[in-house]
C-alpha positions in Angstrom: 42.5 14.6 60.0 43.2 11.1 58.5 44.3 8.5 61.5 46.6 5.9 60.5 44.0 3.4 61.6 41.5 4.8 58.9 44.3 4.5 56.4 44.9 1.2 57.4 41.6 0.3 57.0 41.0 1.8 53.4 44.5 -0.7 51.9 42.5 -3.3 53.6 45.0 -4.0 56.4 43.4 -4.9 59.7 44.0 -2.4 62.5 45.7 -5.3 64.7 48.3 -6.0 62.6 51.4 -3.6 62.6 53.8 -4.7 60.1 53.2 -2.0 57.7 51.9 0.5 60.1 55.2 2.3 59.4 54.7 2.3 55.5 51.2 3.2 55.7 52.0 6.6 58.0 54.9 7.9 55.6 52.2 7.3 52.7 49.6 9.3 54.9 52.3 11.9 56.0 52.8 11.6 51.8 49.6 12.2 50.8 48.9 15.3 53.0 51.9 17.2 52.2 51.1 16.7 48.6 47.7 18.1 48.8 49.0 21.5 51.3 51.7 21.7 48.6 48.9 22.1 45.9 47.1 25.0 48.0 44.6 22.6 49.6 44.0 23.8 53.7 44.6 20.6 55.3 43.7 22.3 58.8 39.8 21.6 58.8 38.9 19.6 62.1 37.2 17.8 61.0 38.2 17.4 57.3 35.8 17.6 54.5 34.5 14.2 53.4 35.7 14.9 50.2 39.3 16.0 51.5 39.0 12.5 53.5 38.4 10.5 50.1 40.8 11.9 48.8 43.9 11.8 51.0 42.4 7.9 51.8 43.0 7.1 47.9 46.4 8.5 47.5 47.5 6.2 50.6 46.1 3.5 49.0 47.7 4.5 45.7 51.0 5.6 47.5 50.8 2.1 49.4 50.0 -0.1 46.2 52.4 1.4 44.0 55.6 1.4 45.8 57.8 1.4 42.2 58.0 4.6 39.6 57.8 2.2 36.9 56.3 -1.7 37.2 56.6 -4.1 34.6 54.3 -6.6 35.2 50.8 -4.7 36.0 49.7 -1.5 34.5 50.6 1.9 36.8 48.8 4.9 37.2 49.0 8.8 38.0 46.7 10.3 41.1 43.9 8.0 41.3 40.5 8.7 39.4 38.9 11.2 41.2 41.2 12.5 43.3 41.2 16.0 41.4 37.6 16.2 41.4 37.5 15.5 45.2 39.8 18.7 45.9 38.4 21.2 43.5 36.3 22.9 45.3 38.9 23.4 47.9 41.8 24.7 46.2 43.0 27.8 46.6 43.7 30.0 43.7 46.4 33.0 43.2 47.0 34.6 40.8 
């Protein structure tokens, strides 16, 4: 399990300040479901570190990239590393 206060941490938002504590939980909520939805088992207590990393940078990524399209900075798809992170803990079927 990711806490919203670790989430807050990794965008760099101090735990004390709330204003986007709201924002931060739908892109944790967001991040989770994606990886269940991809056959990752998102029940460990506690998660793998890996699982961690990897559920910390798509909140940051969800967070930072709020838009489907930006024109003035350069966007990007799942964070570097992301599908490294969950490999060894994806479930296969065939």
């Amino acid at each position: 399990m990711v806490t919203l206060e670790e989430a807050k941490i990794h965008c760099r938002v101090m735990p004390e300040q709330t204003d986007f504590d709201g924002e931060i939980q739908i892109a944790l909520d967001a991040a989770v479901d994606h990886l269940k939805s991809i056959d990752i088992d998102m029940d460990a207590d506690p998660l793998p570190p890996a699982l961690k990393q990897a559920v910390l940078l798509l909140v940051a990524h969800f967070f930072e990239n709020k838009e489907a399209v930006a024109y003035d900075r350069p966007m990007y798809v799942t964070p570097l590393g992301v599908t490294r992170l969950i490999a060894p803990y994806r479930e296969v079927s065939l």
